[in-house]
PDB file with one MODEL, atoms N, CA, C and O in Angstrom:
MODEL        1
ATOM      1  N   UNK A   1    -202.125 -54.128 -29.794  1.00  0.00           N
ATOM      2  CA  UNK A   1    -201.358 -55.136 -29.087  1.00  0.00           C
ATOM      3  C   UNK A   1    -202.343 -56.021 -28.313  1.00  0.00           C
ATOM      4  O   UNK A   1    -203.289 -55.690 -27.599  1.00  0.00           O
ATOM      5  N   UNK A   2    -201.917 -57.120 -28.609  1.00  0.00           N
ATOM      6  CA  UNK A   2    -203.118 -58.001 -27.401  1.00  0.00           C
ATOM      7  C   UNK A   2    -202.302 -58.618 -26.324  1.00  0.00           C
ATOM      8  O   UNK A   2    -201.093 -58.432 -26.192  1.00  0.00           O
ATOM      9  N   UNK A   3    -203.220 -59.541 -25.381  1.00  0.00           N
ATOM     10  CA  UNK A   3    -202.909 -59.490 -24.037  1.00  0.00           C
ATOM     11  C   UNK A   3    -201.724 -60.538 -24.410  1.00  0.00           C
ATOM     12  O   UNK A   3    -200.768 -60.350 -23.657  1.00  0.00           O
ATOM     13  N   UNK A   4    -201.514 -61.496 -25.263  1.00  0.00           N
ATOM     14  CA  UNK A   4    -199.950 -62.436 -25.614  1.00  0.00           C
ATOM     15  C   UNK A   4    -199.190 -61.577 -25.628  1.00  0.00           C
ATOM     16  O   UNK A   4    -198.173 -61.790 -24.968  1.00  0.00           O
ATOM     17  N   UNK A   5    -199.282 -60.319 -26.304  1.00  0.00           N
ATOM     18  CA  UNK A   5    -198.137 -59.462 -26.959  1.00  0.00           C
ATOM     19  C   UNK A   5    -197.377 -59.215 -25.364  1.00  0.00           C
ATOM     20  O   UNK A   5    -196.200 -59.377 -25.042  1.00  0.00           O
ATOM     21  N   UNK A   6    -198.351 -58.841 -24.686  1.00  0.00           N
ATOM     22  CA  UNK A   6    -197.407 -58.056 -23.426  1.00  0.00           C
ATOM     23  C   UNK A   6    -196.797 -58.857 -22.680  1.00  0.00           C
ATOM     24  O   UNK A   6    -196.066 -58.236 -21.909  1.00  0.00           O
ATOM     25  N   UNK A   7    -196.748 -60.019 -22.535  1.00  0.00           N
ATOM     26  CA  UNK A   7    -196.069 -61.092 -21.292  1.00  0.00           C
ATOM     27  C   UNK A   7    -194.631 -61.241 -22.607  1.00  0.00           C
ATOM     28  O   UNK A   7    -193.474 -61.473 -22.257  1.00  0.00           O
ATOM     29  N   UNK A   8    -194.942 -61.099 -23.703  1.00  0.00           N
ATOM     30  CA  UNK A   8    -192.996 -61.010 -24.019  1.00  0.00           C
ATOM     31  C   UNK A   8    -192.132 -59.871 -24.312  1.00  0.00           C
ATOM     32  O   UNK A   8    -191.027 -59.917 -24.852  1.00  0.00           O
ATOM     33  N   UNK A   9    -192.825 -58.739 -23.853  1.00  0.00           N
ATOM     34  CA  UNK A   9    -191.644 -57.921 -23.326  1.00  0.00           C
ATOM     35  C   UNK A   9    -190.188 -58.355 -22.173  1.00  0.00           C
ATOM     36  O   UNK A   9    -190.179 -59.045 -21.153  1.00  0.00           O
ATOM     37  N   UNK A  10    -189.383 -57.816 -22.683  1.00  0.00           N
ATOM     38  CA  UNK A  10    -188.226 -58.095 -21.646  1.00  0.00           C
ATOM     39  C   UNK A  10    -188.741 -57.613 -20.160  1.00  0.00           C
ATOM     40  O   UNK A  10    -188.772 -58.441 -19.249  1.00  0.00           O
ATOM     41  N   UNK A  11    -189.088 -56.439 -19.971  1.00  0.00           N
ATOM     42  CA  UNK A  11    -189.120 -56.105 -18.577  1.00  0.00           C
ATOM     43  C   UNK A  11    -190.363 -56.955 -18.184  1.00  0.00           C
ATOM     44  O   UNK A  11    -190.180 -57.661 -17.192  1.00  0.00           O
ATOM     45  N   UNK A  12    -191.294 -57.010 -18.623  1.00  0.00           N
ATOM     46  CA  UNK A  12    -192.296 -58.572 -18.183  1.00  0.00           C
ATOM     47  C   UNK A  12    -191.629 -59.669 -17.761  1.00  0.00           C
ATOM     48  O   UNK A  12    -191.785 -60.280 -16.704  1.00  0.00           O
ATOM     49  N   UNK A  13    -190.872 -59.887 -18.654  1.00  0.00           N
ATOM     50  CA  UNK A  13    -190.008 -61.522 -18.458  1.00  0.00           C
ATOM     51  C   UNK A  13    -189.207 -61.363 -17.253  1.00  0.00           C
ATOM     52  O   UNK A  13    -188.830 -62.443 -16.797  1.00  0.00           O
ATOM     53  N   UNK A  14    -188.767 -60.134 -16.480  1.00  0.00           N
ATOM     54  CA  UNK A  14    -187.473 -59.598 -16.154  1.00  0.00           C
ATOM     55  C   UNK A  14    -188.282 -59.815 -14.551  1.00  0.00           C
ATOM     56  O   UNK A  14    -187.922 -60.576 -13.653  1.00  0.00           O
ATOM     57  N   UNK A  15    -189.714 -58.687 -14.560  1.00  0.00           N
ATOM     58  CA  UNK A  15    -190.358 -58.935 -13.384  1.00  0.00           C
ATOM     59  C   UNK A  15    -191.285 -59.885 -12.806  1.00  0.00           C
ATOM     60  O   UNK A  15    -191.859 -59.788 -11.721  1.00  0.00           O
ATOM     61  N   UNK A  16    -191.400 -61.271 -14.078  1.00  0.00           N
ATOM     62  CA  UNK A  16    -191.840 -62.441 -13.717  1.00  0.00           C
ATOM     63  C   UNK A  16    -190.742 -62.865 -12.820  1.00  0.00           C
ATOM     64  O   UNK A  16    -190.768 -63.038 -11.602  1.00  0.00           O
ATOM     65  N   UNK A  17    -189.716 -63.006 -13.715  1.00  0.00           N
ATOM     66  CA  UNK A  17    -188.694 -64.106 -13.154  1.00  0.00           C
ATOM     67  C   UNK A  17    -188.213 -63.278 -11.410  1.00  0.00           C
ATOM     68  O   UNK A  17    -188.222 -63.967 -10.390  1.00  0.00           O
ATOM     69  N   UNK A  18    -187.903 -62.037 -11.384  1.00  0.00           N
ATOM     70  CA  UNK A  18    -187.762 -61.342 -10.178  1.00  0.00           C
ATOM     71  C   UNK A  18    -188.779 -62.225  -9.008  1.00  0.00           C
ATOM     72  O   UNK A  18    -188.463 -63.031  -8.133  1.00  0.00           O
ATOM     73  N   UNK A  19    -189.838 -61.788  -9.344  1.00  0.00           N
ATOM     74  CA  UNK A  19    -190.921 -62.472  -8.295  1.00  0.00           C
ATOM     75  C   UNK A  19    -190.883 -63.980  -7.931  1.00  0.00           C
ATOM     76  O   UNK A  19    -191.048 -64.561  -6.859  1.00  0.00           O
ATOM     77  N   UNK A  20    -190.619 -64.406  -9.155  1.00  0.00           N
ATOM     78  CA  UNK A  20    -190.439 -66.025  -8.837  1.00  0.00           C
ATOM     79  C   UNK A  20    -189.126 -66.284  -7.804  1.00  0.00           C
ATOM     80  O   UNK A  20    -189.090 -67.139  -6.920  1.00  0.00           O
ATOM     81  N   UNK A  21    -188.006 -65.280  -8.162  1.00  0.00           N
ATOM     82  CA  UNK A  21    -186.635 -65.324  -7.091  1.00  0.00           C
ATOM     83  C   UNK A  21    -187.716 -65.585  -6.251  1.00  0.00           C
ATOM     84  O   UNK A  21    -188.277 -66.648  -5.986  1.00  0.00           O
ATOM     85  N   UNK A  22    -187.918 -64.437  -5.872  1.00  0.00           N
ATOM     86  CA  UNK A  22    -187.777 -63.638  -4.728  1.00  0.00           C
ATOM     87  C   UNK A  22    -188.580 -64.881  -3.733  1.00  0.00           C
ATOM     88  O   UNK A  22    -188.122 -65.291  -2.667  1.00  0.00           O
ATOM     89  N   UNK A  23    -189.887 -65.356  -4.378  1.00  0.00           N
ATOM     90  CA  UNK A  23    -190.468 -66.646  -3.632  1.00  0.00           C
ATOM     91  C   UNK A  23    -189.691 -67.764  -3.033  1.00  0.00           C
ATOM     92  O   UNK A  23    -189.776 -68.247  -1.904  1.00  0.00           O
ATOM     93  N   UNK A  24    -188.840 -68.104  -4.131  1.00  0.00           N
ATOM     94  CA  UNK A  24    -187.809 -69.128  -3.377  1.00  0.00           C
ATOM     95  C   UNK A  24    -186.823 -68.983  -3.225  1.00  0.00           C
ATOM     96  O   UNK A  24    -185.949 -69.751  -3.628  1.00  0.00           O
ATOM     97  N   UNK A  25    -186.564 -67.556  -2.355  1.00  0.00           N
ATOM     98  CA  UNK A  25    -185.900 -67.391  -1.590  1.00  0.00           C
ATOM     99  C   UNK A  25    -186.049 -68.213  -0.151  1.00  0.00           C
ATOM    100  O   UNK A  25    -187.099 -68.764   0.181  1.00  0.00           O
ATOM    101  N   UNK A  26    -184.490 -68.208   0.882  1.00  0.00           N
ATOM    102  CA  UNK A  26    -184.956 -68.578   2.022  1.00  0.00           C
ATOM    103  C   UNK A  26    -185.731 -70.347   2.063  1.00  0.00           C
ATOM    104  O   UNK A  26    -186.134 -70.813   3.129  1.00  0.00           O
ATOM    105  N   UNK A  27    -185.813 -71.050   0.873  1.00  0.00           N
ATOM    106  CA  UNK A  27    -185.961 -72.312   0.642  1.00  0.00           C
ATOM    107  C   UNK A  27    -187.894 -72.084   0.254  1.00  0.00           C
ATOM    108  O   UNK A  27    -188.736 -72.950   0.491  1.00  0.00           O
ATOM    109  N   UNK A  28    -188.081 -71.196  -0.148  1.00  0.00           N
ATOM    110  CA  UNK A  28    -189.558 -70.881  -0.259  1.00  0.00           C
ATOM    111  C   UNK A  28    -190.235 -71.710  -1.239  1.00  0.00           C
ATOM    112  O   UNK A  28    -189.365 -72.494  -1.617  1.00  0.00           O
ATOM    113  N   UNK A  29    -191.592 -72.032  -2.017  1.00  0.00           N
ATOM    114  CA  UNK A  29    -191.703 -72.142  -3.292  1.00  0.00           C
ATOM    115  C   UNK A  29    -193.043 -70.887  -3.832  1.00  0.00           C
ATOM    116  O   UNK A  29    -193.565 -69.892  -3.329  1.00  0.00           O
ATOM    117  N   UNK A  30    -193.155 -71.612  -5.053  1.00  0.00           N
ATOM    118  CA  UNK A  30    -194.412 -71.133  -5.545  1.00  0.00           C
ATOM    119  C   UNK A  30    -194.755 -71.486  -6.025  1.00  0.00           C
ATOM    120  O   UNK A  30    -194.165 -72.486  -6.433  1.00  0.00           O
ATOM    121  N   UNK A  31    -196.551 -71.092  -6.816  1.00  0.00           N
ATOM    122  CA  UNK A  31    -197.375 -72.326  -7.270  1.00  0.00           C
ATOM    123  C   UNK A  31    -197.484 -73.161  -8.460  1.00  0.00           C
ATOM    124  O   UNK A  31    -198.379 -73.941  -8.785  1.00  0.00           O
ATOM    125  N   UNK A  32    -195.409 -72.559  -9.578  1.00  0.00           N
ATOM    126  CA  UNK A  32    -195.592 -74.022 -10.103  1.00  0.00           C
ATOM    127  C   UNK A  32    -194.762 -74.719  -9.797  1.00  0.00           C
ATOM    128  O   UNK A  32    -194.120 -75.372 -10.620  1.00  0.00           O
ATOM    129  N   UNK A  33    -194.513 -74.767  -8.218  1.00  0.00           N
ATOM    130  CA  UNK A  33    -193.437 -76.164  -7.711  1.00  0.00           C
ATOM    131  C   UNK A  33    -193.774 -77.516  -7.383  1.00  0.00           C
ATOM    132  O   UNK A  33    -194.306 -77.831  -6.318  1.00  0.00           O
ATOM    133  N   UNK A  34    -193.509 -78.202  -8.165  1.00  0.00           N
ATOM    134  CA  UNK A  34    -194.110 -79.825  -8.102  1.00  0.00           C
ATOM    135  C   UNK A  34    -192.924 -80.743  -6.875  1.00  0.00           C
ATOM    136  O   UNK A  34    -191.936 -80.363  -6.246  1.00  0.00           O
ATOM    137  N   UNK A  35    -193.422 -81.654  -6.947  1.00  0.00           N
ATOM    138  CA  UNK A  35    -192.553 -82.502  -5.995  1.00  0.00           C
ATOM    139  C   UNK A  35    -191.378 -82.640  -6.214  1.00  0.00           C
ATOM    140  O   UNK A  35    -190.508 -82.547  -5.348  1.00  0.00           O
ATOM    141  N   UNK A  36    -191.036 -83.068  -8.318  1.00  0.00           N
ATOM    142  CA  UNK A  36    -189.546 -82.939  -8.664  1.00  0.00           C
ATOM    143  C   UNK A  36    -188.900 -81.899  -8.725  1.00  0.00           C
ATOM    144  O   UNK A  36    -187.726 -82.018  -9.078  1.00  0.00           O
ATOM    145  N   UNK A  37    -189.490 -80.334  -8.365  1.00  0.00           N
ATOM    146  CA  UNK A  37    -188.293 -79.109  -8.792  1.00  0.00           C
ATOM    147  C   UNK A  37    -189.521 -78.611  -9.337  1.00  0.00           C
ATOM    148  O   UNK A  37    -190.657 -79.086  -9.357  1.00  0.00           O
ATOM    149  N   UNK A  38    -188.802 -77.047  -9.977  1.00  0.00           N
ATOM    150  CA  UNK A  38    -190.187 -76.242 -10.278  1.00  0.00           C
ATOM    151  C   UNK A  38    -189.268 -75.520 -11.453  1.00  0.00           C
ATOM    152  O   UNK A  38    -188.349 -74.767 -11.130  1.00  0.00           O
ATOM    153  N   UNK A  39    -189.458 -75.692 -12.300  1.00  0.00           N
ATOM    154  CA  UNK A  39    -188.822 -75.621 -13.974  1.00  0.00           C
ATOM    155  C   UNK A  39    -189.091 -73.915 -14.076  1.00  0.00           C
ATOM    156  O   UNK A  39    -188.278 -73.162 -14.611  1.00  0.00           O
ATOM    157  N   UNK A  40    -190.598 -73.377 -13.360  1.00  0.00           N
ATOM    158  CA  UNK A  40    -190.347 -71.987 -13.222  1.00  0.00           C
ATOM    159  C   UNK A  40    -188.967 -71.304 -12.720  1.00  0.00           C
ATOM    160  O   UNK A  40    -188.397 -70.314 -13.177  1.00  0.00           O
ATOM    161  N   UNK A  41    -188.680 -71.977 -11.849  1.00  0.00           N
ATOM    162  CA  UNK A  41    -187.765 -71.552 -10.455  1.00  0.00           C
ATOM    163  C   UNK A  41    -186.461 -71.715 -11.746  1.00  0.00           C
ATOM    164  O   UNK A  41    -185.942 -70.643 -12.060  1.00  0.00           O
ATOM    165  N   UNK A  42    -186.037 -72.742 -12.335  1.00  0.00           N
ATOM    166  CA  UNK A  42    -184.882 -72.452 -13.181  1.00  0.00           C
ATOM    167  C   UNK A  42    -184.813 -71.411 -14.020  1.00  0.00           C
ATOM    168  O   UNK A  42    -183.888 -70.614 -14.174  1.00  0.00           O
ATOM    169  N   UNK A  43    -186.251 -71.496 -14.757  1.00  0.00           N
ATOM    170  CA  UNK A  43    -186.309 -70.324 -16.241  1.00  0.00           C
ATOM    171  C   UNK A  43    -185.927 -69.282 -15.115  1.00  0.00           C
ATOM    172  O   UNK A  43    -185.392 -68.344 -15.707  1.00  0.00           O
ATOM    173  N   UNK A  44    -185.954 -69.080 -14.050  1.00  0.00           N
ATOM    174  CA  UNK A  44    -185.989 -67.473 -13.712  1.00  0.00           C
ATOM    175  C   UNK A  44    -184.485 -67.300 -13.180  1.00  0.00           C
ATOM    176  O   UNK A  44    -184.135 -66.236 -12.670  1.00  0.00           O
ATOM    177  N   UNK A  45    -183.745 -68.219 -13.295  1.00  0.00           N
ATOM    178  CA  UNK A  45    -182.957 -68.069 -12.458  1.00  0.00           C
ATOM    179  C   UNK A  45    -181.834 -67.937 -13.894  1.00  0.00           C
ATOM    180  O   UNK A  45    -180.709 -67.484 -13.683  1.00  0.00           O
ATOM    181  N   UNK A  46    -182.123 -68.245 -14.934  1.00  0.00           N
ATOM    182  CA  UNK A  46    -181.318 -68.137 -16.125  1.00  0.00           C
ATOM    183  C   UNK A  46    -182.011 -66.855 -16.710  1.00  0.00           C
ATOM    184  O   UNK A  46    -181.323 -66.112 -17.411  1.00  0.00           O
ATOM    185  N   UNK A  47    -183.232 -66.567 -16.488  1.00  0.00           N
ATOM    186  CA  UNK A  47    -183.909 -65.001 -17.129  1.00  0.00           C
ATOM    187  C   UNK A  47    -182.993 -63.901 -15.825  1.00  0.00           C
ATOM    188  O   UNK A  47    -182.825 -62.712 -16.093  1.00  0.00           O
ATOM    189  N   UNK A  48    -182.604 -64.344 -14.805  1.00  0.00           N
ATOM    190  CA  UNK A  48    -182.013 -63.394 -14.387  1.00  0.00           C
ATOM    191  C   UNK A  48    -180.421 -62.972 -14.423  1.00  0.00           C
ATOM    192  O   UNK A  48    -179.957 -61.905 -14.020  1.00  0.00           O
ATOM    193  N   UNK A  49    -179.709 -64.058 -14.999  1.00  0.00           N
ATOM    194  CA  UNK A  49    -178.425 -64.117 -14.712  1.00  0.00           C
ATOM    195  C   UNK A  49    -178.362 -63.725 -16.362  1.00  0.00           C
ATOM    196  O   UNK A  49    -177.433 -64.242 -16.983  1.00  0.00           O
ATOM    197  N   UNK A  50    -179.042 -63.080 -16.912  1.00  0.00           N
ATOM    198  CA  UNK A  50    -178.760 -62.699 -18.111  1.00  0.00           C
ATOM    199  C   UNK A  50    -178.320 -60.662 -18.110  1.00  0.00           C
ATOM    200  O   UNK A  50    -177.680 -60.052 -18.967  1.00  0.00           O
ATOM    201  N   UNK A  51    -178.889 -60.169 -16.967  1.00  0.00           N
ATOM    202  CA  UNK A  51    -179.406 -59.124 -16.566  1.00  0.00           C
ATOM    203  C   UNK A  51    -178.128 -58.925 -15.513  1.00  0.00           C
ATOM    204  O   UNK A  51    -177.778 -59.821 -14.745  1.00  0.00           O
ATOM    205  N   UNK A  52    -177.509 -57.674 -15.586  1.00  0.00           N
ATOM    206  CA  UNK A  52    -176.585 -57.182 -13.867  1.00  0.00           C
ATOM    207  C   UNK A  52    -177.420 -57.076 -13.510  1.00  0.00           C
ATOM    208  O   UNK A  52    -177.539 -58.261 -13.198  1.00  0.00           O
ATOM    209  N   UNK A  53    -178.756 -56.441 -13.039  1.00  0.00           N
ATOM    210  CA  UNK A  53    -179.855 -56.183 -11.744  1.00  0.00           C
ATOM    211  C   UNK A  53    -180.168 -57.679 -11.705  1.00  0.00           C
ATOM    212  O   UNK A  53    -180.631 -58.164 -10.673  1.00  0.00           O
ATOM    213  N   UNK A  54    -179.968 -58.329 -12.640  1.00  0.00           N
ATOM    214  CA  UNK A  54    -180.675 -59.688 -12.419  1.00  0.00           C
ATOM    215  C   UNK A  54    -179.737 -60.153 -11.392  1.00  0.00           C
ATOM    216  O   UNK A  54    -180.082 -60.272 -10.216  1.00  0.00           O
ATOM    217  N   UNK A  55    -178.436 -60.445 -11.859  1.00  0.00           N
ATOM    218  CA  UNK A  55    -177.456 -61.089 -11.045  1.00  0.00           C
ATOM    219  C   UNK A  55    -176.998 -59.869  -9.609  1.00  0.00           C
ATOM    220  O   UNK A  55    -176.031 -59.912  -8.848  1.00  0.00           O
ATOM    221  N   UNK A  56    -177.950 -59.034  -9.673  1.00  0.00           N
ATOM    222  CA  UNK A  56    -177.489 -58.436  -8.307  1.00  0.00           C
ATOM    223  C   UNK A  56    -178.476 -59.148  -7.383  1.00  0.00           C
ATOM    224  O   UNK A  56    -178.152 -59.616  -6.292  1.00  0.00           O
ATOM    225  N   UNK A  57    -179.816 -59.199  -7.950  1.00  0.00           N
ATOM    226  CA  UNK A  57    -180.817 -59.712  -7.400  1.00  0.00           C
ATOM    227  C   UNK A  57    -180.609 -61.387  -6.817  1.00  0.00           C
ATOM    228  O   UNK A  57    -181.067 -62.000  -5.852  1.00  0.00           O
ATOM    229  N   UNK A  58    -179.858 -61.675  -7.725  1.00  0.00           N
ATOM    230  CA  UNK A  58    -179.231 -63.222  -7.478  1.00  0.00           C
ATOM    231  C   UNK A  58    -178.757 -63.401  -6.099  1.00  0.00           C
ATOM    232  O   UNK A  58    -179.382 -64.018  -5.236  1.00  0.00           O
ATOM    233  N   UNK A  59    -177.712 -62.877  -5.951  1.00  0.00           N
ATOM    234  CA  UNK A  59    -176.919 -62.499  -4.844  1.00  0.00           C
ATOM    235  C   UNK A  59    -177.112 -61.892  -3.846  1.00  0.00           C
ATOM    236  O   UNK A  59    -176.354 -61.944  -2.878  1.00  0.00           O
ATOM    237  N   UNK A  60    -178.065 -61.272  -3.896  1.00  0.00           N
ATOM    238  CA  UNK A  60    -178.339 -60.825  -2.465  1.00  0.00           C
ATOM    239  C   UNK A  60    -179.910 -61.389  -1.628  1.00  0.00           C
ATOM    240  O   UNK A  60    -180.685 -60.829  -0.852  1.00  0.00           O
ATOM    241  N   UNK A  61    -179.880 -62.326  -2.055  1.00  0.00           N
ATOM    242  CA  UNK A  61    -181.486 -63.331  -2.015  1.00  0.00           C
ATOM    243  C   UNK A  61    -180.627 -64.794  -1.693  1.00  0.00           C
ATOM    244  O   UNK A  61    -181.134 -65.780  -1.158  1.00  0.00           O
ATOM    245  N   UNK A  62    -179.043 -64.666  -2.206  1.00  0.00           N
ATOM    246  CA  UNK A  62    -178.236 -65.936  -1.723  1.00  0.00           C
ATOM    247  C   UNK A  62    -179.214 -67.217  -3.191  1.00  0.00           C
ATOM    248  O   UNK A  62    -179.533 -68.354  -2.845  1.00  0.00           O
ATOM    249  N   UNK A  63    -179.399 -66.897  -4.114  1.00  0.00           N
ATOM    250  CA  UNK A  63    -179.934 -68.092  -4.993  1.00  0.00           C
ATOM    251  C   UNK A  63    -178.738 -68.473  -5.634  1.00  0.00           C
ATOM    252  O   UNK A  63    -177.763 -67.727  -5.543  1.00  0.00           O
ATOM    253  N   UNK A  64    -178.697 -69.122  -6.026  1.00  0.00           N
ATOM    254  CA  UNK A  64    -177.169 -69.989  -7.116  1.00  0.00           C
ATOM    255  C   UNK A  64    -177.437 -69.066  -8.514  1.00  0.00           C
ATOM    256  O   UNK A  64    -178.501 -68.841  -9.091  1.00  0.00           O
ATOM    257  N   UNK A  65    -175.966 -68.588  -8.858  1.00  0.00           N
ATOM    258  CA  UNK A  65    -175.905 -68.079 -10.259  1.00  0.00           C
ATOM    259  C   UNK A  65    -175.198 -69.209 -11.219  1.00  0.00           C
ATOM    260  O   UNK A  65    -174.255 -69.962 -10.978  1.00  0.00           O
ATOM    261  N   UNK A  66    -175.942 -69.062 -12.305  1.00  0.00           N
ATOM    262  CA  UNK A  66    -175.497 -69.978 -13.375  1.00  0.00           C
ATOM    263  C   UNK A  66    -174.103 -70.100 -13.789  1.00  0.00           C
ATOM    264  O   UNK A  66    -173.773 -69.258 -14.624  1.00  0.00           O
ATOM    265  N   UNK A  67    -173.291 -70.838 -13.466  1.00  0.00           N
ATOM    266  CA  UNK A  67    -171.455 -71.213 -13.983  1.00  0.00           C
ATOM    267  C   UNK A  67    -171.894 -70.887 -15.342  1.00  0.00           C
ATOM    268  O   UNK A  67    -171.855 -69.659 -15.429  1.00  0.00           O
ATOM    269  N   UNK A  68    -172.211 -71.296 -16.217  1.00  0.00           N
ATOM    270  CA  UNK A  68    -172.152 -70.993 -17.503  1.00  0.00           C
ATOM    271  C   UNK A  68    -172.719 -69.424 -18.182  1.00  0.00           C
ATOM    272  O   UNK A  68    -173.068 -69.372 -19.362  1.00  0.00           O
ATOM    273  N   UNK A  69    -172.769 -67.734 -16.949  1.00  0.00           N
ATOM    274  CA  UNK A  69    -173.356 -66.862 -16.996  1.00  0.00           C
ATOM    275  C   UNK A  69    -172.746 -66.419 -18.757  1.00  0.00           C
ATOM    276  O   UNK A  69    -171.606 -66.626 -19.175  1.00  0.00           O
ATOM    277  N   UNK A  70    -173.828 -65.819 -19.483  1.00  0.00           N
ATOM    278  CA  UNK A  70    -172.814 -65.389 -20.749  1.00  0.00           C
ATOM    279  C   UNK A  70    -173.723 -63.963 -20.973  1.00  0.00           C
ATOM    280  O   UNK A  70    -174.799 -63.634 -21.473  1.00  0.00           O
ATOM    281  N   UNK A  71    -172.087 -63.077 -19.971  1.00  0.00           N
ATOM    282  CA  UNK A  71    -172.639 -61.588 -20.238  1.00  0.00           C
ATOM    283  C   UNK A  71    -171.367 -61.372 -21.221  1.00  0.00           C
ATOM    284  O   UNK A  71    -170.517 -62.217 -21.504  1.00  0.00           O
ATOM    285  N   UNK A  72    -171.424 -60.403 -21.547  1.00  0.00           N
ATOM    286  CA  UNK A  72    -170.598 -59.237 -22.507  1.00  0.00           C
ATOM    287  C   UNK A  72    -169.150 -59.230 -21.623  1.00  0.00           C
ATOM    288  O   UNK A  72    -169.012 -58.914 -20.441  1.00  0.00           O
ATOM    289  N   UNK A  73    -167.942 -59.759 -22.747  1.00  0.00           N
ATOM    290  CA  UNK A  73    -166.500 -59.151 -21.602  1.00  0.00           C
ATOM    291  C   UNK A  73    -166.203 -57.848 -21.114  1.00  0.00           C
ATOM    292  O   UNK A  73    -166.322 -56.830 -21.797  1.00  0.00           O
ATOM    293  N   UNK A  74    -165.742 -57.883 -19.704  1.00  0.00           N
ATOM    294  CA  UNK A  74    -166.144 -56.657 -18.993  1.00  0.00           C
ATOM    295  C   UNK A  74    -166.792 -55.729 -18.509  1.00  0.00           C
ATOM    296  O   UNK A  74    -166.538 -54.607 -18.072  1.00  0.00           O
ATOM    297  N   UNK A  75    -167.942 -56.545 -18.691  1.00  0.00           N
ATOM    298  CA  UNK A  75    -169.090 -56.350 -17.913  1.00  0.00           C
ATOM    299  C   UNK A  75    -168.943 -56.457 -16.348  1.00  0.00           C
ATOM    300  O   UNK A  75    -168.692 -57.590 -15.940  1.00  0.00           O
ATOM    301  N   UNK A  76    -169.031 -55.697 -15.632  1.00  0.00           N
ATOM    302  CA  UNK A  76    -169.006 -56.092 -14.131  1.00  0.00           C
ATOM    303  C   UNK A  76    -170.248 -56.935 -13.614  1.00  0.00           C
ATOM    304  O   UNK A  76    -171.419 -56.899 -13.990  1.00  0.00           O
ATOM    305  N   UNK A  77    -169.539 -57.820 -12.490  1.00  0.00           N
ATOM    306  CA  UNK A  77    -170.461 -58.597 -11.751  1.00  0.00           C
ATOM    307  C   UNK A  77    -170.992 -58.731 -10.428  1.00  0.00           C
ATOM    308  O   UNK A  77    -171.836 -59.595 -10.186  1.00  0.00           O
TER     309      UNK A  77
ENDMDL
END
C-alpha cells in the first residue's frame, strides 16, 4: 500500500473531516480558509452528515447539517 492508498480510507476521510469540524467550530478557521469560504470546511461538513457519529458530531459543535442529508430510512438522527 502506498502513502495515496491510505488518505482514502473511510475512517481517514471520517477523521480529516472531524478535525476540520471541530476547527470551525465557535466561528474558528483553518489553514485552507481563504477570504471567500474554505471549500475544506464544506467537503467536511457533507463527509460528515453522511455518518450518525458524523451528524452527532454536527450537532453538538452547533455546525449546520446538510437539508439535503441522504441516510438510509429509519435511520435515527
Amino acid at each position: 500500500m502506498t502513502s495515496t492508498d491510505d488518505g482514502d480510507r473511510p475512517v481517514d476521510r471520517f477523521e480529516s473531516a472531524r478535525n476540520t469540524a471541530l476547527q470551525h467550530r465557535d466561528g474558528g478557521t483553518c489553514f485552507h480558509c481563504q477570504t471567500g469560504g474554505c471549500g475544506q470546511h464544506a467537503w467536511a461538513i457533507e463527509e460528515l452528515a453522511r455518518h450518525p457519529g458524523g451528524l452527532k458530531l454536527l450537532r453538538k459543535v452547533g455546525l449546520p447539517i446538510p437539508s439535503d442529508e441522504s441516510t438510509e430510512e429509519g435511520q435515527p438522527r
